[in-house]
C-alpha positions in Angstrom: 25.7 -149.8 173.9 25.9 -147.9 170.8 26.1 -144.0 170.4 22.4 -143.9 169.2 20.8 -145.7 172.1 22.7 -143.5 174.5 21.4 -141.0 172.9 17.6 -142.1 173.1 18.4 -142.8 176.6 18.4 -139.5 177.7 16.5 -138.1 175.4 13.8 -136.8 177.0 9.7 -136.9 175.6 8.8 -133.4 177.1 8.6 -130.2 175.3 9.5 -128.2 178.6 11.1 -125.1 179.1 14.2 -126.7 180.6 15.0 -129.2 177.5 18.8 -129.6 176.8 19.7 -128.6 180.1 21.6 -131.3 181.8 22.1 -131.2 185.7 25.3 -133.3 187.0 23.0 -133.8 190.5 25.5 -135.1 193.4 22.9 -134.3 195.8 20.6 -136.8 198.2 18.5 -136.6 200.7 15.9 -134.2 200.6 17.0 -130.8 199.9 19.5 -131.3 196.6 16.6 -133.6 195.7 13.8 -131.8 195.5 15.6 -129.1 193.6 16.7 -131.6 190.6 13.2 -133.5 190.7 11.9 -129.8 190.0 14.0 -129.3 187.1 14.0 -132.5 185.2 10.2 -132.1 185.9 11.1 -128.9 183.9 12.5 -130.9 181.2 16.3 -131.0 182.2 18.2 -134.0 181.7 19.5 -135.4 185.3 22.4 -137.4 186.0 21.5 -138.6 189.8 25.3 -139.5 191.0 25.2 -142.1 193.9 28.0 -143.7 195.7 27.8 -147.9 195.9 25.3 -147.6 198.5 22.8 -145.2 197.3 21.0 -142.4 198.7 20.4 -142.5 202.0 16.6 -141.9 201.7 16.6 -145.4 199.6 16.5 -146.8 203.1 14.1 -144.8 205.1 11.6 -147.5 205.4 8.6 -147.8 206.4 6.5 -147.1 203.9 7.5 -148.8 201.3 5.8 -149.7 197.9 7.1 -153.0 196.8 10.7 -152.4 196.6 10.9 -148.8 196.7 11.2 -146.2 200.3 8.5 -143.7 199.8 10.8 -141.6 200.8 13.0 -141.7 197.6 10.4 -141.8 195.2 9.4 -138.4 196.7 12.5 -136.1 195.6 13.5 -138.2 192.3 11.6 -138.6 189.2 12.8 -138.2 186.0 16.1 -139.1 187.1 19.0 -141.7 185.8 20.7 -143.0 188.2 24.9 -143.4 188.0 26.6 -145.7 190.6 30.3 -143.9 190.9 33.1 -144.5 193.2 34.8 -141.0 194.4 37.9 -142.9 195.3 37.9 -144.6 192.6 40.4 -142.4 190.0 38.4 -144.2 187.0 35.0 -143.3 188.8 36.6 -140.1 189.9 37.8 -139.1 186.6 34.2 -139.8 185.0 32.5 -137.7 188.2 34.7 -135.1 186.9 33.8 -135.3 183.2 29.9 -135.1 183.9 30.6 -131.6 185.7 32.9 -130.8 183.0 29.8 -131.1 180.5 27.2 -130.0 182.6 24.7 -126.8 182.6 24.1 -127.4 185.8 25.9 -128.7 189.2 24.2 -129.4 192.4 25.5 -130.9 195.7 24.8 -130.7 199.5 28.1 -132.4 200.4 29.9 -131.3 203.6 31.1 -127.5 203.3 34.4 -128.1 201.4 33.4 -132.0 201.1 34.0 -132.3 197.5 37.7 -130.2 196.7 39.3 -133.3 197.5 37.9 -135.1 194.6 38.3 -132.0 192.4 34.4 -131.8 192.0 34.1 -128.0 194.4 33.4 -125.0 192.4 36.8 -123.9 192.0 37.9 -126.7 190.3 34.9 -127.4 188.0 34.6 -123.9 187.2 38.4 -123.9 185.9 37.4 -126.4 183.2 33.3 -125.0 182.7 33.2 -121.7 183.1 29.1 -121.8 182.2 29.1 -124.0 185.2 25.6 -123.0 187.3 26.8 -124.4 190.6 24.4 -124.6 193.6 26.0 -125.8 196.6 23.4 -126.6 199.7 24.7 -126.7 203.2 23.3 -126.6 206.8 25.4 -123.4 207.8 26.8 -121.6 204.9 30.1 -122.7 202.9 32.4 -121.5 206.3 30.7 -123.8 208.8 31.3 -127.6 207.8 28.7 -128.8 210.5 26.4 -131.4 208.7 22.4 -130.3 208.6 19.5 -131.9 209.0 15.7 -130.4 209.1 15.3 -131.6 212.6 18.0 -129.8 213.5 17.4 -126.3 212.1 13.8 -126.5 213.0 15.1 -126.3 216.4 18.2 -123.8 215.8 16.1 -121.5 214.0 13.4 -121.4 216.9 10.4 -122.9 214.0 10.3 -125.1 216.6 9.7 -122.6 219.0 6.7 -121.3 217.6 5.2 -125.0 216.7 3.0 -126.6 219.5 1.8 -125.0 222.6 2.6 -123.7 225.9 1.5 -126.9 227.7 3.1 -129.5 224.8 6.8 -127.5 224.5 8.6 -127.1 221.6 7.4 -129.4 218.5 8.7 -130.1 215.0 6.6 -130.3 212.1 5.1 -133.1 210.4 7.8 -132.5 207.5 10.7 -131.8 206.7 9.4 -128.7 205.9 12.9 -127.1 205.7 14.5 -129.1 203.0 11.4 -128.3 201.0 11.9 -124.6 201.7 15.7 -125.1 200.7 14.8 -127.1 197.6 12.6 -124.2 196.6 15.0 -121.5 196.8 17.7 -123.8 195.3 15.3 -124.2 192.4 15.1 -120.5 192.3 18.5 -119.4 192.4 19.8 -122.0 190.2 16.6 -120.4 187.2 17.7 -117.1 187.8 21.7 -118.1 187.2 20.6 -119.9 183.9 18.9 -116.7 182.5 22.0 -114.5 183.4 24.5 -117.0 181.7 21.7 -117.3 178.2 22.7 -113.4 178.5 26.0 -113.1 179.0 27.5 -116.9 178.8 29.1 -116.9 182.0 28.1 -119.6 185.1 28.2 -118.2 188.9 28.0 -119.9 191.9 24.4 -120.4 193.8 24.4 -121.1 197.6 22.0 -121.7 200.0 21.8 -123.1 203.2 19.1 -124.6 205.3 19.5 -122.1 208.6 18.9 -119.3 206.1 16.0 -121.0 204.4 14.1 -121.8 207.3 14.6 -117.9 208.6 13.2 -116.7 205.3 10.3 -119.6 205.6 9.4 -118.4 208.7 8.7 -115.1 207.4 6.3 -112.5 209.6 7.8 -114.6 212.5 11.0 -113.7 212.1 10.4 -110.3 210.8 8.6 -110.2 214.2 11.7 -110.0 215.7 13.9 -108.4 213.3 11.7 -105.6 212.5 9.3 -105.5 215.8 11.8 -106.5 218.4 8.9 -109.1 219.2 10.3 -112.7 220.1 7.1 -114.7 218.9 5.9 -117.8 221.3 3.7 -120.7 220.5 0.6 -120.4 220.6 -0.8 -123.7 219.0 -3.1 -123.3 216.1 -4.0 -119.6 216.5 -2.7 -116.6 214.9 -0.5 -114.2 216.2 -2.1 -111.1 214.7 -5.5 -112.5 213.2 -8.4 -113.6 215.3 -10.8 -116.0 214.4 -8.0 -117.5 212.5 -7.8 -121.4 214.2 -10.1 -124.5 214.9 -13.0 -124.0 216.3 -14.7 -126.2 218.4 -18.6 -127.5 217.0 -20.9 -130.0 218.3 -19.1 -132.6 217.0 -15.6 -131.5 215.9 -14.0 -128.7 215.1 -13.6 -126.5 211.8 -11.4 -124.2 210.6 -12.3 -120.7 210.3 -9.9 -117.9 208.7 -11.1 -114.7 209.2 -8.0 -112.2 207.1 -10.6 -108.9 207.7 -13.4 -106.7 208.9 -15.3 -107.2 206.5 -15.2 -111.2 206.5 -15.9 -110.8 210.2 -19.2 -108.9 210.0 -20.3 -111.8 207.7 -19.4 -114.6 210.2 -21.1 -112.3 212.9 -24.1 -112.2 210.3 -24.4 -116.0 209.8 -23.7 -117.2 213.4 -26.6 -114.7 214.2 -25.0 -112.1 216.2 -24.5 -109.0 213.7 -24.0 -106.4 216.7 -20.4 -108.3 217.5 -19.2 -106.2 214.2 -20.1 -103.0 215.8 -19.0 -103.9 219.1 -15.6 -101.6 219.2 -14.1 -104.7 220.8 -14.6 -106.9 217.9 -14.8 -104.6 214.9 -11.5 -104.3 213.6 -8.7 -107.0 213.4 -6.5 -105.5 216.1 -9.4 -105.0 218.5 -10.1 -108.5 217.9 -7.1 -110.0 218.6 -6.3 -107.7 221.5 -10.1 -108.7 223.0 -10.0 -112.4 221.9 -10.2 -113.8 225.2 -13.1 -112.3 225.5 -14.8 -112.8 221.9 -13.9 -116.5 222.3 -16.5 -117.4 224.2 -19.5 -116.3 222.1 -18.0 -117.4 219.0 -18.0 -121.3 220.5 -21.7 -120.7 222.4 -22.8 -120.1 218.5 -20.9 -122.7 216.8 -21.9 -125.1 219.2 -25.1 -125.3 217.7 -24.9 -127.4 214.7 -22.3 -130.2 213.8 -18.7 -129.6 211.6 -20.2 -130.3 208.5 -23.3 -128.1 208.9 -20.9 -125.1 209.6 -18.8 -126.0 206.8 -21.7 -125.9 204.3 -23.0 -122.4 205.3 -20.1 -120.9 206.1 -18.8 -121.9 202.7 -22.0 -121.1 201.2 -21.2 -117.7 202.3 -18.0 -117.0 200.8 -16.3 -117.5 204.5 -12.7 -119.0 204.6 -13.6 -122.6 206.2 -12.3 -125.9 206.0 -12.6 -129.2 208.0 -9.0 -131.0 209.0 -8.8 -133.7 206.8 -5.9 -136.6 206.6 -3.9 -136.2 203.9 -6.3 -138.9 202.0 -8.9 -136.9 202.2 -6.4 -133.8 201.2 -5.4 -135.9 198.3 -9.3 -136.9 198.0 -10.3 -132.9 197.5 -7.8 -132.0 195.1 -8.9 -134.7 192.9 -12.2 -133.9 193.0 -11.4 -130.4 192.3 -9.8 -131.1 188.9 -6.4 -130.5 190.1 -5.1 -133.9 189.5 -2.9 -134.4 192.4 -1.5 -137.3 191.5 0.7 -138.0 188.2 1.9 -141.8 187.1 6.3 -141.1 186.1 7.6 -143.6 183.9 6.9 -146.0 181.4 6.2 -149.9 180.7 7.1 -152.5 183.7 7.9 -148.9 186.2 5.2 -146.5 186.2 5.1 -144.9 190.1 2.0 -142.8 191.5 4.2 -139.8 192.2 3.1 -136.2 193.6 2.3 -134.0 190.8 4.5 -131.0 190.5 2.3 -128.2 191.1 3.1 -125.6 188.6 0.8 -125.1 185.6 2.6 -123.8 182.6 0.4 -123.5 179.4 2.8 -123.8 177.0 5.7 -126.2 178.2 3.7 -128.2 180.9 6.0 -130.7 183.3 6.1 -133.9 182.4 6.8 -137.6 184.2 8.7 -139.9 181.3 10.8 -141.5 184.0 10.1 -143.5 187.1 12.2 -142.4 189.8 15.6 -144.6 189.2 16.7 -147.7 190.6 20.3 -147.9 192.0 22.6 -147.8 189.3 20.3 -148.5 186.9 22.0 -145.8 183.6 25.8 -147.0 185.1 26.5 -148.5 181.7 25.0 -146.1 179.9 26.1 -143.2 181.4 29.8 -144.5 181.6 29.8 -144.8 177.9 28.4 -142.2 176.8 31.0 -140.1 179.5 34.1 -142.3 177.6 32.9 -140.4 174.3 34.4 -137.5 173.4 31.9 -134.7 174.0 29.0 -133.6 171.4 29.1 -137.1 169.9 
């Protein structure tokens, strides 16, 4: 392949904020992932590195569209994908090349999984000192434990505070900590670029998914660490708001969000019972929720009058937080017909994929989706080449 067409390969069509950066991404998964999708949605060039087998998420099948695992096509858009053998020392030697050329690192090996292939911070920092180098592990960089969500949804007690007295401890329907984690990765790994445009020098970014999920759980756990209040399931209701659940109609149930006084003297209004917002029971939030055993009861005698989608109508005719519980095609339904255009096509001729749209808005440097999330080892050439060339031509 000749030096021009390696150059188009990775040339990227967007405009965005992140253009010229290139991300050496060793990650997989979910976590690592997510983080890299974010940025080459950003406009970074990424380098996905994948040993002979692939991802592991390439597998995680059912669903499937043709080919592809849902899965991966969730976390890796806009990605080229290098096959690379670690043991290999041609492979290896390449590996260490792309880091050596790199803005950006990210990996979510094994604490200490990578030194033996000279690809841990130390040693790619030695020949990049602009290396940005994010490093995402279950426990922290002293604790070599592998991670996974399901796991630290139960160590961190999310798990604990998911489901209800009667059902026990229950996960969530995500893996909503390796979406935390990808987050604050994306974060941390922004906030190192800026300081090295300043002052030219890379740092080390770590995060791990115990810590994530702490900082996701956020009032519960400063329940604890501020309050000295261990929090306890209690399904879908609030711990310090009240109405602030389901709610059970004549035919269903709706969700009703009531955040303060003054949204609760208008649902006392409309469900025909303005005196509950003078009650001293009911009238302010911690009343409420102290007394909500015994304001349950009138609020479902009321709502029982008229189906889900009655309520739904006036209570959102009246500026009330409401919302029916919809599957995620009808969540997908709504934000379509809202105009936010949940869905964006990534890639180009023969491979165009219905991906999740990234949901930041940026007016001047908007994300884009030039490339269909990769298949294996489909820039090995390529890449390889262009990494044989000595760098900047």
């Amino acid at each position: 392949m000749k030096t021009e067409d390696i150059d188009e390969l990775f040339a990227r069509k967007g405009t965005g904020p992140l253009a010229g950066i290139l991300v050496a991404d060793f990650s997989r998964v979910l976590a690592g992932p997510y983080a890299t999708m974010m940025l080459a949605d950003l406009g970074a060039t990424v380098i996905k590195v994948e040993g002979r087998t692939g991802d592991d998420t390439r597998y995680w099948a059912p669903p499937r569209r043709g080919d592809d695992a849902t899965y991966f096509l969730t976390a890796n858009r806009n990605k080229h994908s290098v096959v690379l053998d670690f043991t290999d020392p041609d492979d290896r030697a390449l590996a260490q090349e792309l880091a050596r050329r790199a803005d950006v690192l990210v990996e979510n090996f094994k604490a200490g999984g990578l030194a033996k292939y000279g690809l841990d911070y130390d040693s790619v920092r030695a020949e990049n000192p602009g290396i940005v180098y994010a490093s995402v592990t279950g426990f922290g960089r002293d604790n070599p434990q592998p991670g996974y969500d399901l796991l630290i949804q139960g160590l961190s007690g999310f798990m604990s505070v998911t489901g209800t007295e009667e059902s026990g401890p229950v996960k969530a329907g995500v893996a909503i900590v390796d979406v935390f984690t990808g987050l604050h990765t994306t974060v941390g790994i922004l906030a190192a670029l800026v300081h090295r445009q300043e002052t030219g020098i890379g740092q080390l970014v770590e995060t791990n998914l115990l810590s994530s999920a702490l900082s996701g759980l956020a009032n519960q756990t400063s329940a604890y660490i501020a309050g000295g209040v261990v929090p306890r399931a209690m399904g879908n209701a609030h711990p310090s708001l009240y109405p602030y659940q389901p709610m059970p109609t004549a035919d269903g149930q709706i969700i009703i969000a009531i955040g303060n006084d003054a949204q609760f003297g208008k649902l006392a209004e409309v469900l025909g019972h303005p005196e509950w917002a003078a009650d001293d029971r009911f009238a302010q939030a911690a009343n409420r929720n102290e007394n909500r055993a015994e304001l349950e009861p009138y609020l479902v005698t009321a709502l029982a009058r008229k189906t889900n989608q009655e309520w739904y109508e006036i209570l959102s005719a009246a500026g009330l937080p409401s919302a029916p519980i919809n599957t995620i095609a009808e969540g997908v339904e709504l934000a379509a017909r809202l105009g936010l255009d949940p869905i964006a096509e990534a890639g180009t001729g023969d491979r165009v994929i219905p991906t999740v749209a990234n949901p930041i808005r940026l007016s001047e440097t908007p994300p884009s989706y030039d490339l269909a999330p990769p298949t294996l080892g489909q820039s090995t050439e390529a890449v390889k080449e262009w990494l044989r060339q000595p760098a900047g031509e």
